[in-house]
VMD Tcl script that draws the C-alpha trace (Angstrom):
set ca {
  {21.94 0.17 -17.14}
  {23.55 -1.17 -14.03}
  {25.72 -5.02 -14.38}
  {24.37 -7.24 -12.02}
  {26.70 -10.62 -12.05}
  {26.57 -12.05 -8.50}
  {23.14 -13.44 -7.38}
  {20.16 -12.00 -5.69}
  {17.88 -14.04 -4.14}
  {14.52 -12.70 -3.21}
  {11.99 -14.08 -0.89}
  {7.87 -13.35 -0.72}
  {5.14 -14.43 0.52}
  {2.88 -14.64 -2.94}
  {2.51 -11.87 -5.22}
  {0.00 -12.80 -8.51}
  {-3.00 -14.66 -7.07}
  {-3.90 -12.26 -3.97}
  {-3.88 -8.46 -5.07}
  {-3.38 -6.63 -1.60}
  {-0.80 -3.40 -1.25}
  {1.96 -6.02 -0.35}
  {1.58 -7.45 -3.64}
  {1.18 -4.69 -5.86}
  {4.33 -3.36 -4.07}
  {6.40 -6.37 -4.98}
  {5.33 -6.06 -8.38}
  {6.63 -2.80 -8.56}
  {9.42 -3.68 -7.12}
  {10.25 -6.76 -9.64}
  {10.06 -4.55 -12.69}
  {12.21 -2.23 -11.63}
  {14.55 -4.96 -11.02}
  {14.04 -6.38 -14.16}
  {14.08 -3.36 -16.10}
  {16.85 -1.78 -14.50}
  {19.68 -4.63 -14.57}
  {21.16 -6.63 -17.30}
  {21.86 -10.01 -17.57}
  {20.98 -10.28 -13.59}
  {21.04 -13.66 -11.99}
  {18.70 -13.03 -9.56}
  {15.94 -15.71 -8.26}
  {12.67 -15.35 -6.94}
  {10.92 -17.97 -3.89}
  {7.62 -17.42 -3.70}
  {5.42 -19.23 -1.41}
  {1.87 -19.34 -1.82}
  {1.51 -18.76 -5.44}
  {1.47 -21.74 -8.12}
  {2.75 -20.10 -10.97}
  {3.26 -16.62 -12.60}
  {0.17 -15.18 -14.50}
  {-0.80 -14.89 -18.15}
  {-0.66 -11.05 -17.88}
  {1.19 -8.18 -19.77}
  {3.53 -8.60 -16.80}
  {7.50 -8.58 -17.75}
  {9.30 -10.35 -15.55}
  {11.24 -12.06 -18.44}
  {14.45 -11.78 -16.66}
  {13.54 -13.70 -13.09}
  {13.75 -17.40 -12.37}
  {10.68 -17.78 -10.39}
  {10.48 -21.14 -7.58}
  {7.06 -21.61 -6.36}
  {5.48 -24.02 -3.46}
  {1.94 -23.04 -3.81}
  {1.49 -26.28 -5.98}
  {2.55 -28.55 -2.68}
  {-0.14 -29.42 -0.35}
  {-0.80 -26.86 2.00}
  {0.42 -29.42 5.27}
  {4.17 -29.06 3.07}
  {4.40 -25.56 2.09}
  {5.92 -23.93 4.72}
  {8.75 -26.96 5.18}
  {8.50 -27.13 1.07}
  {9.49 -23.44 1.23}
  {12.17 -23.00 3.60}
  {14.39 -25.63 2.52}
  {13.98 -24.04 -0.79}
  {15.73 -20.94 0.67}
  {17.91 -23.22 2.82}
  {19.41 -24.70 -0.08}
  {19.49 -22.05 -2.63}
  {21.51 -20.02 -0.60}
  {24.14 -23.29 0.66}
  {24.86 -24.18 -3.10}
  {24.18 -20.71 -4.99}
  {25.61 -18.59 -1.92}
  {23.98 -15.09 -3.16}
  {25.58 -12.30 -2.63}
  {22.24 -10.59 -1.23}
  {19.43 -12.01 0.30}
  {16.36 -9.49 0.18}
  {13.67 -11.01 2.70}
  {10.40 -9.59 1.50}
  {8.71 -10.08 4.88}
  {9.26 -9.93 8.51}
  {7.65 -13.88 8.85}
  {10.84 -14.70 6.97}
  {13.73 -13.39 8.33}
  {14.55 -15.60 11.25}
  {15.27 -17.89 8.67}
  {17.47 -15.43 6.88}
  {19.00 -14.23 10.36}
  {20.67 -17.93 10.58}
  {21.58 -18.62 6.96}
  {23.87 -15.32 7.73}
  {25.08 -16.93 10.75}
  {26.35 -20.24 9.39}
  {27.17 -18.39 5.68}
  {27.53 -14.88 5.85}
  {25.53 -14.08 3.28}
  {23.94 -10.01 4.04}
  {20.10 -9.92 3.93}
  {17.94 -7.19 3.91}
  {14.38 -6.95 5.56}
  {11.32 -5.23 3.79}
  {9.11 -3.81 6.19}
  {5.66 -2.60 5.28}
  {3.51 -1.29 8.51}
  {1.75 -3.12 11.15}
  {3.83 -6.43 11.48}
  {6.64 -4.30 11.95}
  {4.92 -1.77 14.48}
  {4.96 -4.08 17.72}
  {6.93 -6.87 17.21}
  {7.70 -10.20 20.45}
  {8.74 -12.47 18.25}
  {12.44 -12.88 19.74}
  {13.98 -14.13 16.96}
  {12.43 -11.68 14.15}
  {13.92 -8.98 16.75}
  {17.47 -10.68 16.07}
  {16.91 -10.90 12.83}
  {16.20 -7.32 12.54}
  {19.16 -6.63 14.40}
  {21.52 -8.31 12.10}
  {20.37 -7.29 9.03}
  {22.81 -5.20 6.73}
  {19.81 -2.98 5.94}
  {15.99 -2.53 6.33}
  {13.57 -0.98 3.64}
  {10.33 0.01 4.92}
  {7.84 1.67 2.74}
  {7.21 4.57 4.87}
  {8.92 7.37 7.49}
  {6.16 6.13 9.61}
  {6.95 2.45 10.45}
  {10.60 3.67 10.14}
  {10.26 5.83 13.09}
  {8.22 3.16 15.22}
  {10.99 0.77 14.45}
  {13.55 3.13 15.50}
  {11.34 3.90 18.74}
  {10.43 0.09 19.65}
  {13.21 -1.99 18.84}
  {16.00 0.77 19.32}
  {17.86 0.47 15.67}
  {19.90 2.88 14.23}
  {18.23 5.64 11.74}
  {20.95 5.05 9.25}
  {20.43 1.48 9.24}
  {16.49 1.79 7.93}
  {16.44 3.02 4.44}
  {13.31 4.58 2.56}
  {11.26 3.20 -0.71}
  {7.78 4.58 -0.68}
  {5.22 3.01 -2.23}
  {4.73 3.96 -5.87}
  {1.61 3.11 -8.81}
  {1.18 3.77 -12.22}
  {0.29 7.42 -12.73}
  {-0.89 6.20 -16.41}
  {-3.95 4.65 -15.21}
  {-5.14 7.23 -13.33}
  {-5.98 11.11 -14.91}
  {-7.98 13.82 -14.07}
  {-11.58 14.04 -15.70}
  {-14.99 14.97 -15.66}
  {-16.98 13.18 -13.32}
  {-18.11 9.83 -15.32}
  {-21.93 10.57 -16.88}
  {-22.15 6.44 -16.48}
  {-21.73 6.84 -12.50}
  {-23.81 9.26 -12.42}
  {-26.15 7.67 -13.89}
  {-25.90 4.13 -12.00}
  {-25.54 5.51 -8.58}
  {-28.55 8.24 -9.17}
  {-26.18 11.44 -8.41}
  {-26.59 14.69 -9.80}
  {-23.15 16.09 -11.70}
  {-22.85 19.23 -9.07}
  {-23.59 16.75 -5.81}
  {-20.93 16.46 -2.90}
  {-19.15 12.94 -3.37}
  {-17.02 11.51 -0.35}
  {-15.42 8.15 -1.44}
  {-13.70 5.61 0.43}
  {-11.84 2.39 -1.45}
  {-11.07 -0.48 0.31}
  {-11.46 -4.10 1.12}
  {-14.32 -4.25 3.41}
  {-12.95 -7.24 5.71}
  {-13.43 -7.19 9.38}
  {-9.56 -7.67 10.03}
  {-8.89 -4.10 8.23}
  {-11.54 -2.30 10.19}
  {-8.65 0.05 11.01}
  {-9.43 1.64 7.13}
  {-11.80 4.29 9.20}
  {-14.97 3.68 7.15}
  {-16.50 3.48 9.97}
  {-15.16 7.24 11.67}
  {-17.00 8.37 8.09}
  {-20.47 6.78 8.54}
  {-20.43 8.50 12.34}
  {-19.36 11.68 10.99}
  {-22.18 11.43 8.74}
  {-25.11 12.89 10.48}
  {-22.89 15.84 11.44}
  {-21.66 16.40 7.69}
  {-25.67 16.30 6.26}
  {-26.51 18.86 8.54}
  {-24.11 21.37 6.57}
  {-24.77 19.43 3.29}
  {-27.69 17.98 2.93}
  {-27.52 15.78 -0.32}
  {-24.16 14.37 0.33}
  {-23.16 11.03 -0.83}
  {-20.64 8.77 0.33}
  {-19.78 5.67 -1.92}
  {-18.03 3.20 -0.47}
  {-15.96 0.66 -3.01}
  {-15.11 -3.00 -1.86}
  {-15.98 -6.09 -0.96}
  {-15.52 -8.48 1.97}
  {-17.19 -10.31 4.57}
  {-18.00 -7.15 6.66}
  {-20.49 -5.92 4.90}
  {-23.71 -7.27 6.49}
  {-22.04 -5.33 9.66}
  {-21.80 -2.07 7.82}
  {-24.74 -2.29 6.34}
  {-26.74 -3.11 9.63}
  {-24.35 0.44 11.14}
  {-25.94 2.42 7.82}
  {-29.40 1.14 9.02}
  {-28.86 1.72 12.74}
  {-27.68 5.79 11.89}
  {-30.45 5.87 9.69}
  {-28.10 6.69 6.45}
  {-29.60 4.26 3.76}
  {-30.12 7.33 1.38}
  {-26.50 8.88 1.44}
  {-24.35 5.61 1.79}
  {-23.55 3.87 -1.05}
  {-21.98 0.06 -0.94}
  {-20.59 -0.34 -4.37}
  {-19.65 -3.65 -3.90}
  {-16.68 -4.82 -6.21}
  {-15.96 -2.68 -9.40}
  {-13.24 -3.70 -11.96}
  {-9.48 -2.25 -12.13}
  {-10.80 -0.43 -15.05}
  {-13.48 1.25 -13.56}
  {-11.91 2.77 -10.37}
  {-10.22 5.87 -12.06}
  {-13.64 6.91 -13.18}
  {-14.52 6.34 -9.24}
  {-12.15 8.50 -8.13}
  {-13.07 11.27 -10.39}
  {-16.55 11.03 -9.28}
  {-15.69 12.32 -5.69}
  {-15.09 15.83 -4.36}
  {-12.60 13.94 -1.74}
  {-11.62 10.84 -0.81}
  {-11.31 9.82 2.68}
  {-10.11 7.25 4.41}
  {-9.34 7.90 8.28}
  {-7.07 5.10 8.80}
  {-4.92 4.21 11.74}
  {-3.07 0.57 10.79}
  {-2.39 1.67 7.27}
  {1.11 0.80 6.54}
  {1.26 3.49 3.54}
  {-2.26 3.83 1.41}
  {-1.27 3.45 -2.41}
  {-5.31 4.55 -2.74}
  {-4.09 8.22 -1.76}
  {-1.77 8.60 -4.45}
  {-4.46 7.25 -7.56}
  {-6.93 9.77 -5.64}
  {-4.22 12.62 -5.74}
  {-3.24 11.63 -9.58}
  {-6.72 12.14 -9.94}
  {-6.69 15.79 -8.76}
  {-8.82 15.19 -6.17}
  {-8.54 16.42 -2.36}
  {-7.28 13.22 -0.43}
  {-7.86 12.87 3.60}
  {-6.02 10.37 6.06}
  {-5.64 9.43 9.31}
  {-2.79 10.88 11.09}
  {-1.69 7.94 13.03}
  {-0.37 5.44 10.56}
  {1.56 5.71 7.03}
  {-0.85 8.23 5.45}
  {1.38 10.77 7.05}
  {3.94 9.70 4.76}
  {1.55 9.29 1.62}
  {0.08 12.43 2.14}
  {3.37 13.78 2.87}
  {2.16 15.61 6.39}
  {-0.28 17.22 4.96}
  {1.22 19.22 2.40}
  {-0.82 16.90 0.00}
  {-3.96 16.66 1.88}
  {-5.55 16.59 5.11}
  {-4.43 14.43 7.84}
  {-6.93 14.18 11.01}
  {-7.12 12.27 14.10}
  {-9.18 9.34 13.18}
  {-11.01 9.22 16.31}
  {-11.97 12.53 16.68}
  {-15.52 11.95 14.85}
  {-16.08 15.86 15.12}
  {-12.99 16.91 13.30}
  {-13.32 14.72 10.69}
  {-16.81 15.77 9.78}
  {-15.44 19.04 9.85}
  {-12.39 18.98 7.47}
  {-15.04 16.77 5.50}
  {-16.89 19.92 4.99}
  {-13.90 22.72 4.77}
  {-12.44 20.39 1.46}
  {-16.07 20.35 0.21}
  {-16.76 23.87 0.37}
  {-13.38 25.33 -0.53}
  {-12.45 26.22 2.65}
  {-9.96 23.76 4.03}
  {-6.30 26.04 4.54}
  {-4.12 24.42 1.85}
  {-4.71 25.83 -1.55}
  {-2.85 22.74 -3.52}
  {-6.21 20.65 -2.60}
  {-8.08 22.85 -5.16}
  {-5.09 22.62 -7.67}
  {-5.48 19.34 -9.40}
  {-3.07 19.41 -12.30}
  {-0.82 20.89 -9.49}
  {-1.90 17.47 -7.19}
  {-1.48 15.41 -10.01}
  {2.25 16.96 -10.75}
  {3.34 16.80 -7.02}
  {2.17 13.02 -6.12}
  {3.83 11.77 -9.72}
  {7.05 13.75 -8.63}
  {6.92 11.85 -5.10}
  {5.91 8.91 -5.70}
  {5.95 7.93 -9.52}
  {7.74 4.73 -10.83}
  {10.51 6.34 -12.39}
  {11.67 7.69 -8.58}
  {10.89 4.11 -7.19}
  {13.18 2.36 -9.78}
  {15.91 5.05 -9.45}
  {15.56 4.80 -5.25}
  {15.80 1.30 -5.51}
  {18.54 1.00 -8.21}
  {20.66 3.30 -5.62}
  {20.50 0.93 -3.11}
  {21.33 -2.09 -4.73}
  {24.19 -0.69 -6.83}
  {25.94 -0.11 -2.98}
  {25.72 -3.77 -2.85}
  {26.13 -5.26 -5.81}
}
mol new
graphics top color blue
foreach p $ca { graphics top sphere $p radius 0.5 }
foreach p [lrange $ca 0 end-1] q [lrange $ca 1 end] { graphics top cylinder $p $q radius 0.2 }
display resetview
């Protein structure tokens, strides 16, 4: 394992109490720290949450400062000169800013210390950024991470960095929670399906901010899909306060006996969602990566995405799945129906060891930690 003396400082904005990609990223991201470096002195600033969980969770190694126990008036000011300070008296020898809000903040500790900072980037706060000062920041920073090829690229495009300067880590997940089986007699059972009927599935928060996830594009591409498959089903998992919207959209097309809202379903039940589907679809066009692909795909099960956004990279341009223009309600009904009845032209979506073998390959932790290890041996 790699020595890590000098200190690392790491900044976030929560990562325990709201489970989004962001946070399941950083997670990642902290146990491969911690289980990668010994006897690091490395500190983590955390701003919203109050205190790390009582989970199976390692983090054993990290010194964790939080300010989601001051009053939310204080927070921000609570937060900032916790970084302000930490890096005047510790002086780190890397800063890694976990988000864009931060690193105009990190952009001037470097100019009165010198201290390098990196700045993680994740997808759409990164994809059309005015902020003047986050533009600076992103400027002077000694290196950027962003999760995907795709916001690498728009970076490049819009704020006219170097290539060399943005470095890859893709989002990874545990491939251990997610195998390929039978579809689950239980769901069957509880959402009235019969074993050998056509399952699309969609899993996402259903919040009117992230209408961008393309569930939508699927309940319009409905009516053309039935006519070629009559007892399709699409079940939709998540919660969120769009739902009286969708479900008004599901009465307006008339599809009340083909949609299913599943409403929220526990961590341990969504691998047996997965393998209830013959694909799983989500059209997006703001995703910033999509870990939901890759649990689909360790599923063995034919994956579709949206070809504007950081599916690309998840579904690694479609020689993992099926990328479509999410607007383009005809298409997607159609490569809806190709994966369903075999006929879609890429043979690996009706290989699903080979699926599972190829996403784990990509994308599993141990590639993550070793990615990540690279870069920060440079440094440190």
């Amino acid at each position: 394992m790699p020595h890590l003396n000098p200190v690392l400082h790491l900044w976030f904005p929560n990562i325990f109490e709201f489970k989004g990609g962001i946070q399941v990223y950083t997670q990642n991201l902290l146990q491969a720290i911690n289980q990668e470096f010994t006897e690091p002195k490395f500190v983590v600033f955390d701003k919203l949450d109050k205190r790390p969980p009582e989970t199976s969770l390692n983090f054993n190694k990290i010194d964790f400062r939080f300010s989601g126990h001051i009053p939310y008036f204080w927070q921000t000011p609570h937060f900032a000169i916790n970084l302000i300070q930490a890096a005047w008296f510790n002086h780190p020898r890397l800063i890694l800013c976990g988000h864009l809000n931060f690193a105009p903040v990190a952009f001037w500790i470097h100019h009165f210390t010198g201290i390098p900072y990196w700045i993680i980037v994740y997808g759409m706060e990164a994809w059309q950024i005015q902020d003047r000062w986050k533009i600076k920041a992103l400027q002077a920073a000694e290196k950027i991470i962003s999760i995907s090829g795709y916001t690498r690229d728009r970076l490049i495009e819009t704020q006219n960095l170097r290539y060399e300067k943005i470095h890859l880590l893709p989002v990874t997940f545990d491939a251990s929670r997610f195998n390929i089986t039978p579809k689950p007699d239980y769901l069957l059972q509880r959402y009235g399906l019969l074993p050998d009927q056509p399952v699309i599935l969609t899993v996402t928060r259903l919040v009117s901010a992230e209408r961008y996830k393309g569930y939508d594009q699927i309940l319009h591409a409905l009516p053309d899909i039935r006519r070629q498959l009559p007892d399709i089903r699409y079940i939709l998992v998540g919660k969120g306060d769009d739902r009286p919207r969708i479900e008004q959209l599901i009465a307006d097309l008339n599809l009340q006996d083909c949609v299913t809202l599943t409403g929220f379903i526990p961590d341990e039940e969504l691998g047996a969602h997965y393998n209830l589907c013959d694909v799983f679809a989500m059209p997006s066009k703001g995703e910033g990566f999509g870990i939901v692909y890759l649990e689909a795909l360790a599923c063995g099960k034919p994956a579709l995405g949206g070809n504007r956004d950081g599916a690309i990279d998840a579904l690694a341009h479609g020689k993992l799945g099926a990328l479509v223009d999410p607007d383009d309600i005809g298409m997607l009904a159609q490569t809806i129906i190709q994966i369903i009845q075999g006929t879609y032209p890429n043979p690996l979506l009706y290989q699903p060891e080979a699926l599972r073998r190829n996403v784990i390959e990509r994308f599993g932790f141990e590639c993550f930690k070793k990615t990540l290890t690279d870069y920060l041996c440079q440094v440190l």
